[in-house]
GUGU-573704 format. One record per residue (C-alpha): x, y negated, z negated. Coordinates in steps of 0.02 Angstrom, whole numbers, padded with zeros to 5 digits, always signed. Layout:
BEGIN
XYZ/...
//
This chain:
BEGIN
+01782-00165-00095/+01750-00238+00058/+01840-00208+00223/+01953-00338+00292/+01841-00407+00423/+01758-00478+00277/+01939-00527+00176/+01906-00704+00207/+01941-00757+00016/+02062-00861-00082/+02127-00887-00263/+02063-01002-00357/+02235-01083-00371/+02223-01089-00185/+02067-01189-00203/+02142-01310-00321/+02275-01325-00205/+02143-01377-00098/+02041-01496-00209/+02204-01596-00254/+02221-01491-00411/+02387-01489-00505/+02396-01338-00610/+02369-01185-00520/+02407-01056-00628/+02250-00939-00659/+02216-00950-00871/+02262-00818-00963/+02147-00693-01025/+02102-00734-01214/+01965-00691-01323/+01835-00825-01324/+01830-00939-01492/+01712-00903-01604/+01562-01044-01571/+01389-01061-01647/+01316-01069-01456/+01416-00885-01437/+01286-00711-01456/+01356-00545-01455/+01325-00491-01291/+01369-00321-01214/+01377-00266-01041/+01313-00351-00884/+01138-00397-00839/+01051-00294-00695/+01060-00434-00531/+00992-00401-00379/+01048-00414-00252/+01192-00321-00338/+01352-00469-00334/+01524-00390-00249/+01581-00431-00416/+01491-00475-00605/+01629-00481-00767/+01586-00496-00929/+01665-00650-00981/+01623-00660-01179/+01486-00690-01274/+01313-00758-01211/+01289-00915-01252/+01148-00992-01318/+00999-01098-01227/+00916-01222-01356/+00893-01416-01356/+00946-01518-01210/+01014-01440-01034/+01125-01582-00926/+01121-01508-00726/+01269-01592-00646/+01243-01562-00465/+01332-01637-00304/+01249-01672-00166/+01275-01513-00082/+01138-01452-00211/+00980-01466-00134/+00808-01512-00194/+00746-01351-00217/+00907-01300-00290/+00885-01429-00432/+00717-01395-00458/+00749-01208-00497/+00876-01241-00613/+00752-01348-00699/+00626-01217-00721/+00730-01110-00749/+00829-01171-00901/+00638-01224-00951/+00587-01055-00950/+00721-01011-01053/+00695-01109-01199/+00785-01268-01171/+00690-01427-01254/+00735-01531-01114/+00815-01524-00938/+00920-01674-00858/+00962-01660-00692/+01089-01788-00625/+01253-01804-00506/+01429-01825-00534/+01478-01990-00651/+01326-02043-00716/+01317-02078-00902/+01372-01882-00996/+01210-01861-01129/+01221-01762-01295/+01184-01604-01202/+01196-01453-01312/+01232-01341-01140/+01296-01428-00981/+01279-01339-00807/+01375-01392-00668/+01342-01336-00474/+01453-01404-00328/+01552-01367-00188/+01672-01236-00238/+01816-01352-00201/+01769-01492-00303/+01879-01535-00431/+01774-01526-00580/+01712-01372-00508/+01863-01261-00490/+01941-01320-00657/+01781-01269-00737/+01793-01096-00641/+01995-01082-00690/+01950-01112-00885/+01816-00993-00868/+01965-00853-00824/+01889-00848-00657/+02078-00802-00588/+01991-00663-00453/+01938-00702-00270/+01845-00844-00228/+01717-00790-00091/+01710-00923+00059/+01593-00857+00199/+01411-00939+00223/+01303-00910+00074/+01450-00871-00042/+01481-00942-00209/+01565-00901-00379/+01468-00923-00562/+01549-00938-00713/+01492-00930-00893/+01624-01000-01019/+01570-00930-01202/+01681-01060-01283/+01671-01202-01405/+01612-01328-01257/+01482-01194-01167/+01460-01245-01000/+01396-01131-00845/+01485-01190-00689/+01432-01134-00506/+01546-01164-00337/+01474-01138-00189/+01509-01107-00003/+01366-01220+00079/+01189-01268-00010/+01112-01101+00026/+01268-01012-00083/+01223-01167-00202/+01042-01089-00213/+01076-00915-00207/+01209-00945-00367/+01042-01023-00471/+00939-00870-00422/+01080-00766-00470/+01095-00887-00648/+00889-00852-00659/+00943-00662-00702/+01068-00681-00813/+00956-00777-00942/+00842-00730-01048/+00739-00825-01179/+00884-00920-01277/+01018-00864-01193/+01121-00832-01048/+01250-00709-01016/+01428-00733-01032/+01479-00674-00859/+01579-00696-00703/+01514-00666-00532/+01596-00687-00347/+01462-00633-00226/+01429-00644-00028/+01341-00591+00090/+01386-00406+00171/+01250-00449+00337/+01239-00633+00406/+01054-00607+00443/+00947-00527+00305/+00766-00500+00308/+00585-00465+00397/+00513-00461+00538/+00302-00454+00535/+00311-00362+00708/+00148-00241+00646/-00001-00181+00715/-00151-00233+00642/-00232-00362+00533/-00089-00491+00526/-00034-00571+00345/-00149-00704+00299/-00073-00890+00283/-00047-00854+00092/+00037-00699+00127/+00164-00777+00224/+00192-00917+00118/+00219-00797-00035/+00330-00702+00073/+00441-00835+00107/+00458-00888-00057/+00498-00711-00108/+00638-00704+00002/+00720-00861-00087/+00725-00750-00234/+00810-00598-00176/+00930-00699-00061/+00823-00636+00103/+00873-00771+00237/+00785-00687+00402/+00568-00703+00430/+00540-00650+00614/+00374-00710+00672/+00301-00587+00773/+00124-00509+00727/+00069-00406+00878/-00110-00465+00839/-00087-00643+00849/-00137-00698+01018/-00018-00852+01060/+00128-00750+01006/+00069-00586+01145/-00070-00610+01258/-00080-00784+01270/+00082-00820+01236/+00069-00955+01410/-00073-01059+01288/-00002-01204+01149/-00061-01161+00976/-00240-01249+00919/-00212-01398+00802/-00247-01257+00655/-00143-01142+00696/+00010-01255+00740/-00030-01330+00581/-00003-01178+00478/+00153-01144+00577/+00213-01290+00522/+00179-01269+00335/+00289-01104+00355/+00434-01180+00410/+00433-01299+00279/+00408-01169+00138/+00563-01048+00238/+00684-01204+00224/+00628-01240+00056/+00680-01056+00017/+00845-01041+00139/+00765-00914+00256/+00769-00937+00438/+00590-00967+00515/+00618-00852+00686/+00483-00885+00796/+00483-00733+00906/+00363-00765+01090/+00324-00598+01176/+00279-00615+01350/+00324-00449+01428/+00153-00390+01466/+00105-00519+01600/+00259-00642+01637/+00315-00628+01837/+00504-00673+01807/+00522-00742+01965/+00385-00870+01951/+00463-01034+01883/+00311-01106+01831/+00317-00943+01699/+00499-00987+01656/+00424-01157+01616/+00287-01093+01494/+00428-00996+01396/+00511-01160+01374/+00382-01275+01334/+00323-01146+01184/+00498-01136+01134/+00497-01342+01133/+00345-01340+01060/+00422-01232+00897/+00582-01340+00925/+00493-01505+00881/+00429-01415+00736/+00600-01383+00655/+00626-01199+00713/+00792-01171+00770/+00786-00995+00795/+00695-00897+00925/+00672-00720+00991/+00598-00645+01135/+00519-00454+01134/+00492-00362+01262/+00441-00208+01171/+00303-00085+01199/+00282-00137+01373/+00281-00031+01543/+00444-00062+01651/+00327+00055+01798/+00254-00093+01844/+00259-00261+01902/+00166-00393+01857/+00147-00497+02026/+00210-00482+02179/+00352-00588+02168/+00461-00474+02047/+00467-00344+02177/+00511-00442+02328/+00655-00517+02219/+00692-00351+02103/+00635-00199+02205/+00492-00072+02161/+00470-00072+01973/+00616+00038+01892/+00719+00042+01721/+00857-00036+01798/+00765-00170+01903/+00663-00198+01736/+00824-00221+01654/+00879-00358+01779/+00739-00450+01779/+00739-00485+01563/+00911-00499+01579/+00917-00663+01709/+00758-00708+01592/+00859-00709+01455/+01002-00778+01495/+00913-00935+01584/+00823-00961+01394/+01004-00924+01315/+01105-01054+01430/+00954-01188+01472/+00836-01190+01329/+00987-01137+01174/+01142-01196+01225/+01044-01369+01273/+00957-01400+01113/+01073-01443+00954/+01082-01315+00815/+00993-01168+00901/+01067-00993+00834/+01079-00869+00974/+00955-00793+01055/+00855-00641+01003/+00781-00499+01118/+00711-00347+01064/+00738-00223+01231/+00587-00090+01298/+00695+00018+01248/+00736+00002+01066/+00750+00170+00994/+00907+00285+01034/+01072+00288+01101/+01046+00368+01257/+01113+00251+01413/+00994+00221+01563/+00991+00126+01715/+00894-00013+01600/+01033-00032+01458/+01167-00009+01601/+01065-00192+01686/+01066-00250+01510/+01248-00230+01463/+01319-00261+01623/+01202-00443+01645/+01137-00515+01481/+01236-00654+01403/+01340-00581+01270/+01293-00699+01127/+01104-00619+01138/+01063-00530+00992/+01001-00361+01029/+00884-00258+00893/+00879-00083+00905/+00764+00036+00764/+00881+00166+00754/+00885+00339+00830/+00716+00330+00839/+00559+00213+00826/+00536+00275+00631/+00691+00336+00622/+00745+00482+00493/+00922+00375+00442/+01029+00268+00491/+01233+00296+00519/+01384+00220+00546/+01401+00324+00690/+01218+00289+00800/+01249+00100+00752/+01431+00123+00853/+01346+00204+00995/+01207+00088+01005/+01340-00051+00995/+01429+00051+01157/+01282+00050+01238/+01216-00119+01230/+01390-00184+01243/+01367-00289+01067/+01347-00257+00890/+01150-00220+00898/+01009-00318+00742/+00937-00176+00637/+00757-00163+00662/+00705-00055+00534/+00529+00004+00542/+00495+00055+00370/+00388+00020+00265/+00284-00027+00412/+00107+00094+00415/+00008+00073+00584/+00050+00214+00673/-00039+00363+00673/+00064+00493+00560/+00072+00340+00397/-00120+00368+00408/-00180+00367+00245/-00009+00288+00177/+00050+00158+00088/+00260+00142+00070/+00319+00117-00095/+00473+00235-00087/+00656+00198-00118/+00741+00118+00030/+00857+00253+00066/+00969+00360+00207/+01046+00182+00265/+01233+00233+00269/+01357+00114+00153/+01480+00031+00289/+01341-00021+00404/+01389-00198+00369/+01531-00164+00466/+01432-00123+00620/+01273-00230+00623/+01223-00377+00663/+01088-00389+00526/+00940-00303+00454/+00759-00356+00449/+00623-00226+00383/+00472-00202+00494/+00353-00190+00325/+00142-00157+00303/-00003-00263+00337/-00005-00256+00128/+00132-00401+00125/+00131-00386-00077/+00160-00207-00098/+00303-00230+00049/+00408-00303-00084/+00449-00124-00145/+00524-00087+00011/+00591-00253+00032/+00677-00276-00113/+00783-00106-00060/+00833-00200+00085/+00896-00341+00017/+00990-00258-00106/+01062-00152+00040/+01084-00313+00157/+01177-00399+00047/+01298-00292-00030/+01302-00094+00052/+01451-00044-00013/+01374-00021-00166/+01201+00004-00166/+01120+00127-00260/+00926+00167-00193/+00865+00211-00352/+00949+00049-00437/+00855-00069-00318/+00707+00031-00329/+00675+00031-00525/+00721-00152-00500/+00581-00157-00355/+00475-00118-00520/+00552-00232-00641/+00529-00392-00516/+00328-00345-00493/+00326-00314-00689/+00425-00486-00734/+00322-00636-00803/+00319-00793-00652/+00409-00955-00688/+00289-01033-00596/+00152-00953-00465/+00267-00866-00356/+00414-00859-00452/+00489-00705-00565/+00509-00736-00722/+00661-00663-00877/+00581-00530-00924/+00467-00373-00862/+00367-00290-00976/+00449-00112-01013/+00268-00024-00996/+00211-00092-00838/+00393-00047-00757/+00354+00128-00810/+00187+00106-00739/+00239+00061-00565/+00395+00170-00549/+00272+00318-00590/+00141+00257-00457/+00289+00220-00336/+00349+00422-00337/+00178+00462-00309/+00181+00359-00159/+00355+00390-00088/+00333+00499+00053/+00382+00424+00218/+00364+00480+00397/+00414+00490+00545/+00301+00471+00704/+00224+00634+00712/+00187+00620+00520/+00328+00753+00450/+00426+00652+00310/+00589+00603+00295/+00576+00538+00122/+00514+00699+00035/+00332+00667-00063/+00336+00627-00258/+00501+00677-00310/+00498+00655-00489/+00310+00722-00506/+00396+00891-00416/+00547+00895-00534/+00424+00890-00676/+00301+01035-00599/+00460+01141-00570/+00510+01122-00732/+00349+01173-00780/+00333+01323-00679/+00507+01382-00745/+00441+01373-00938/+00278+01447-00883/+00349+01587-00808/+00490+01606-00950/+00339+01636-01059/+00339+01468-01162/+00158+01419-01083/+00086+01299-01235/+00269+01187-01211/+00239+01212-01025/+00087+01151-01001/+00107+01033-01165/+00257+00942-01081/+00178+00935-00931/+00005+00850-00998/+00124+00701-01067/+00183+00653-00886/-00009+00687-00830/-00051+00565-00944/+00082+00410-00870/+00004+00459-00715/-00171+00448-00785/-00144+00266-00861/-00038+00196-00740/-00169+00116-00641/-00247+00030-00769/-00068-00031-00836/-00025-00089-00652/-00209-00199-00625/-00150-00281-00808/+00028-00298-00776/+00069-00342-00593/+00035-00483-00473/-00148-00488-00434/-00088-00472-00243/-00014-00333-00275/-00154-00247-00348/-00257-00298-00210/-00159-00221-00087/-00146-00040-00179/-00318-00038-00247/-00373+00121-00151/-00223+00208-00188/-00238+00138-00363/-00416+00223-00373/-00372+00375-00317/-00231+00378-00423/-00367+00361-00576/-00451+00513-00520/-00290+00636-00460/-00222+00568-00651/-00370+00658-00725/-00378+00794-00632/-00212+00830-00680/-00252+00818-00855/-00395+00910-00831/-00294+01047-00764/-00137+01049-00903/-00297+01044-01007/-00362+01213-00912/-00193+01310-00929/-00167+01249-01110/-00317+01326-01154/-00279+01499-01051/-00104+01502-01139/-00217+01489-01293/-00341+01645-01244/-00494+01531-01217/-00540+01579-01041/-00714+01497-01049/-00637+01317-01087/-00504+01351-00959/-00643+01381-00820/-00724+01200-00870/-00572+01094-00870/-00531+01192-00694/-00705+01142-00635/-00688+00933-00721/-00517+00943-00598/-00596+00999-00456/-00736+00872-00472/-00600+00724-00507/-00510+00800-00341/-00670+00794-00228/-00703+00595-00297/-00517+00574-00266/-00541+00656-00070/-00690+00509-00050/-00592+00357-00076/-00531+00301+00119/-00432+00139+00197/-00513+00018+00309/-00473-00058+00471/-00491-00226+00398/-00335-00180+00272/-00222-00072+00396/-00233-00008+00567/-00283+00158+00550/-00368+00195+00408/-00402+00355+00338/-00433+00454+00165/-00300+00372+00045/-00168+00500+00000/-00083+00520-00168/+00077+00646-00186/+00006+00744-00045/+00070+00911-00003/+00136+00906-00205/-00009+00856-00321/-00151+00930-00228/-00057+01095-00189/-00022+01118-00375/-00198+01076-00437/-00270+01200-00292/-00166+01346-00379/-00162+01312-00549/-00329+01383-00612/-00269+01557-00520/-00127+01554-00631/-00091+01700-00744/
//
C-alpha cells in the first residue's frame, strides 16, 4: 500500500454522499448470477502499468453485437474514440457512442465512463461490489466490470486524463469476445511520468516523435521533454525563432501530446552563450518561450547542462557576478530563473512550474553552486538531478533525500538510461530490464523521465520499465514490465500506432531472448551495472555443471535447444514486431543471426566430441569461428547513433564461451 502522503481516497459511500446518493451502504459480496453474457474467467489480466489495485469481480463477460458508450462530457474525444476501436477490435458488431439521456438502444453490452461522482456512475461502481477506495488525485479513476444479468462496464474518473487512462486500462482487459470481470482503483505514484529526448546525436525524426507520443497515451506516460542537443534552435541558436517548417512540426507535436494526455515540455537551453545580465538576452528567452506559448505549450524548462561555469560569456556577467566561479555561476541561473519563473510563468495562465536542469546534475555533494542555488532560486522550480552519477549504477531512497537536502526541494529524476551516446554504450543498444530504482521513490521525487536512444522504437523496452515503475513503485517487478516490454512490441495494432489484444506467444519469446542478449548496461567508463545476458549465462552454467558431471550428450543437447531460440529469433522479430522496431535493431539483429549459428555450430562441435568424432568436432569449431569473424564485421553508423562502433551481442558472455569451447575436454 501506499504511504499516507498519497491517502487521499474515499468510500464509495462517501462519494454517493457526494453525488446526492441515498443508499450508501457498500453491496454485499455475492456470487454473480449465472448470465449467458458470463465466461468462466480465472485470475486477472496482466495491465501495465500495474493498477494499485485489480479484483476479480466474476465472470468475463461477453463482447458480441451492439456496444452503447455512455460518456459525459468529461470524456474527451480521443477518449471516445478509443473506446470505439477498442470494443471494435474486440468483436463488437457495432459501437454507439453517446452522452447521458439520449434515447437507451438494444445494446447487448453498455459501457459507461464519467466523473467518478456522477450519479449513474457511482451506483454502477456500488452494484459492481466496488465497496474499496475510490482513488481521487489527478489521473485517478476506478473501473468496474459487473458479470451480471445486465453486463455493463462502468468507469469513474478523477479528471479526463483518469477518464483516458481507465479506457487504456479497459483495452487490456479484453480480448476477442470478451472482457474481464474485474475491479480496478489505480493512480498515479509520480505526478510527472515520462521522457526527455535530451541525447546526443541524430535527433528522432518527426515520425519518431509523433509515434512516441502516441505511445505514451498507452502506457499512461504524461511527461515528453523537448530537448535534442542537436537541434539548433533548442542549443546554439536558441536566440533565432523556428523556420516556418520547423515551427510547423512543433506544432503538429503538441497536438498529437494533448491528443494522448502527455505534457509537450519545450525545454530552451541557452547556457553556452547567454550574458545574464544583458536584458536584451532576458528578452530572447521570453519571446521563444511566447513563441511556444502561442502554440499551446504550457510547460517549459530551461538546461543549463554540460556547460563551463569557468567562464563568462561577456563582460557584463563579471562586472555584475565577479570572476567566473561555481557559486557566482550559481547566482547568475538562479536570478535567470527566477525572473522566467515570476515574469514569464506566474504571468501567463496555466503555466506548470518551471523546469531547470543545474551544471551540476549528478551527485549529492554540496558546492558553492548548489549552496547559490538553494539559497536563491524560487522554490516552485523544478530541479532534475540523474542520480549519483551521470549514468548512474541505482537509484535510492536515500541519494534522492540528499539530493532533495541539497537542492533544498524534492529534485525530477533524470534518468539517463537507456540513452547510448557516450563513449562506454559504444557498440550498444539498451534493451535490458529497467531495474535498481528503489520501491518508495515516489515518496521522494518529483517525477521521472528516461533519457532513452536515438533508436526511439527500441526505447520502448526501456520505457515501458519506467512507466510501470512511475506509476505504481511499490510494486513493480522489473522482470514483470520487462516480459510485458515484449508482449506490447509482439501485440497486433488497433490501428497504426496502437497495441492491439493479443501478442503472439512466439514472437514474445523471440524478443525476450534477443532482449537478454542485449541487456548489459553501463556506466560512463563502460563497466556494467546491469550484468550482460543473464539468462544466456544461467543456461551456459548449467551447461558447464552437466558437462563436467559427465552427462556431455544432455549437456550440450540442452544447450543446442536454447542455441537454436537464439538462432531464429531474428527472423521471428523482422516477422513479428513493428517495422520501426526492426529498423532500429537491424545490426544487432544481424549479428544476432550469425553469433545464433555460431553457437549452434559450437553445441554442434562438443556434441560430436562427447560422441568420439573429433574430425566433425574440428569442422563445426571452424563453421563457429567463421560465423564469429562475420559477426565481428557488422558495425553502427554515425547516421544511427553517436558513436558507432562494431555491434555487440552478449559480450564478455557469448563470445568468451564460444572462444573456449572447442578446447574443451
Amino acid at each position: 500500500m501506499r504511504g499516507s502522503a498519497r491517502s487521499l481516497v474515499v468510500f464509495v459511500a462517501g462519494v454517493m454522499a457526494l453525488a446526492g446518493c441515498t443508499n450508501s451502504a457498500p453491496a454485499p459480496q455475492q456470487p454473480a448470477p449465472e448470465s449467458s453474457d458470463a465466461l468462466a474467467g480465472e485470475g486477472v489480466p496482466s495491465v501495465v502499468p500495474q493498477p494499485e489495485d485489480i479484483t476479480r469481480l466474476g465472470d468475463d463477460v461477453a463482447v458480441r453485437g451492439k456496444v452503447e458508450v455512455v460518456v459525459d462530457p468529461l470524456v474527451d474525444r480521443q477518449t471516445q474514440d478509443l473506446a470505439r476501436r477498442v470494443f471494435d477490435l474486440a468483436g463488437a458488431d457495432e459501437v454507439v457512442v453517446r452522452p447521458p439521456g439520449a434515447p437507451a438502444g438494444d445494446a447487448a453490452l453498455r459501457v459507461r465512463i464519467g466523473e467518478r461522482t456522477s450519479p449513474t456512475v457511482v451506483k454502477g461502481l456500488q452494484e459492481a461490489r466496488m465497496g474499496a477506495p475510490v482513488p481521487m488525485e489527478r489521473e485517478a479513476y476506478v473501473l468496474a466490470v459487473r458479470p451480471d444479468a445486465d453486463a455493463e462496464v462502468f468507469i469513474g474518473a478523477s479528471d479526463p486524463a483518469g477518464a483516458y487512462y481507465g479506457v487504456q486500462t479497459l483495452r487490456q482487459l479484453i480480448t476477442p469476445g470478451r472482457v474481464a470481470g474485474v475491479g480496478v482503483l489505480d493512480r498515479p505514484a509520480m505526478p510527472l511520468r515520462g521522457a526527455i529526448e535530451g541525447f546526443y546525436g541524430p535527433p528522432w525524426t518527426h515520425q519518431e516523435r509523433m509515434d512516441q507520443l502516441a505511445f505514451y497515451g498507452d502506457v499512461k506516460l504524461n511527461t515528453y521533454v523537448y530537448a535534442p542537443k542537436d537541434d539548433p534552435y533548442h542549443r546554439e541558436k536558441w536566440r533565432e525563432p523556428y523556420p516556418e517548417q520547423e515551427l510547423g512540426e512543433v506544432r503538429d507535436l503538441i497536438r498529437q501530446a494533448g491528443a494522448h494526455h502527455v505534457k509537450f515540455t519545450f525545454a530552451l537551453s541557452p547556457g553556452g552563450s547567454i550574458c545574464y545580465s544583458d536584458p536584451r538576452d532576458f528578452q530572447a528567452v521570453q519571446a521563444k518561450l511566447q513563441a511556444m506559448y502561442d502554440e499551446g505549450v504550457r510547460d517549459f524548462s530551461l538546461p543549463l547542462d554540460d556547460i563551463s561555469y569557468t567562464r563568462w560569456n561577456c563582460a557584463g556577467d563579471e562586472r555584475v557576478y565577479g570572476r567566473p566561479s561555481e557559486g557566482a555561476a550559481g547566482r547568475a541561473q538562479a536570478d535567470l530563473l527566477n525572473r522566467v519563473q515570476r515574469e514569464f510563468v506566474d504571468t501567463h495562465p496555466g503555466v506548470a512550474p518551471l523546469q531547470f536542469v543545474p551544471t551540476e546534475y549528478s551527485d549529492v555533494d554540496d558546492s558553492a553552486y548548489k549552496s547559490a542555488i538553494r539559497e536563491v532560486l524560487d522554490p516552485r522550480v523544478l530541479v532534475m538531478w540523474t542520480g549519483d552519477g551521470v549514468i548512474p549504477r541505482q537509484i535510492t531512497k536515500a541519494d534522492a533525500q540528499k539530493a532533495a537536502a541539497v537542492w533544498g526541494r524534492e529534485v525530477f529524476l533524470w534518468d539517463n538510461y537507456p540513452v547510448n551516446d557516450f563513449n562506454g554504450s559504444r557498440g550498444r543498444i539498451m534493451l535490458g530490464s529497467y531495474d535498481k530504482r528503489e520501491r518508495g521513490l515516489s515518496d521522494q521525487l518529483a517525477g521521472d523521465v528516461v533519457n532513452p536512444m536515438n533508436q526511439a522504437a527500441a526505447s520502448k523496452v526501456v520505457e515501458i520499465g519506467a512507466a510501470d515503475f512511475a506509476w505504481n513503485d511499490e510494486d513493480f517487478d522489473p522482470q514483470r514490465a520487462w516480459r510485458a516490454a515484449a508482449e506490447y512490441l509482439a501485440g497486433e495494432r488497433l490501428a497504426g500506432d496502437e497495441p492491439g489484444l493479443q501478442a503472439d506467444p512466439a514472437t514474445v519469446e523471440a524478443l525476450l531472448v534477443f532482449f537478454d542478449l542485449e541487456h548489459m548496461a553501463p556506466v560512463a567508463n563502460g563497466s556494467a551495472w546491469l550484468p550482460p545476458a543473464p539468462e544466456l549465462s544461467r543456461r551456459l552454467d548449467a551447461f558447464h555443471a552437466a558437462w563436467a558431471g559427465g552427462d556431455r550428450q544432455a549437456a550440450a543437447r540442452d544447450l543446442r535447444a536454447y542455441a537454436q531460440l537464439i538462432a531464429d529469433a531474428p527472423e521471428r522479430i523482422r516477422s513479428g514486431a513493428p517495422q520501426d522496431f526492426v529498423t532500429d535493431t537491424s545490426h544487432w539483429l544481424a549479428a544476432t543471426d550469425q553469433w545464433g549459428q555460431a553457437l549452434l555450430a559450437t553445441t554442434a562441435g562438443l556434441e560430436a566430441r562427447a560422441a568420439g568424432d573429433e574430425s566433425l568436432a574440428r569442422a563445426r569449431f571452424d563453421e563457429a569461428r567463421w560465423a564469429v569473424d562475420a559477426a565481428k564485421r557488422i558495425r553502427s553508423t554515425t547516421a544511427e547513433v553517436r558513436p558507432a562502433g562494431q555491434v555487440l551481442v552478449a559480450d564478455g558472455v557469448l563470445d568468451t564461451f564460444l572462444a573456449q569451447a572447442p578446447g574443451m575436454r
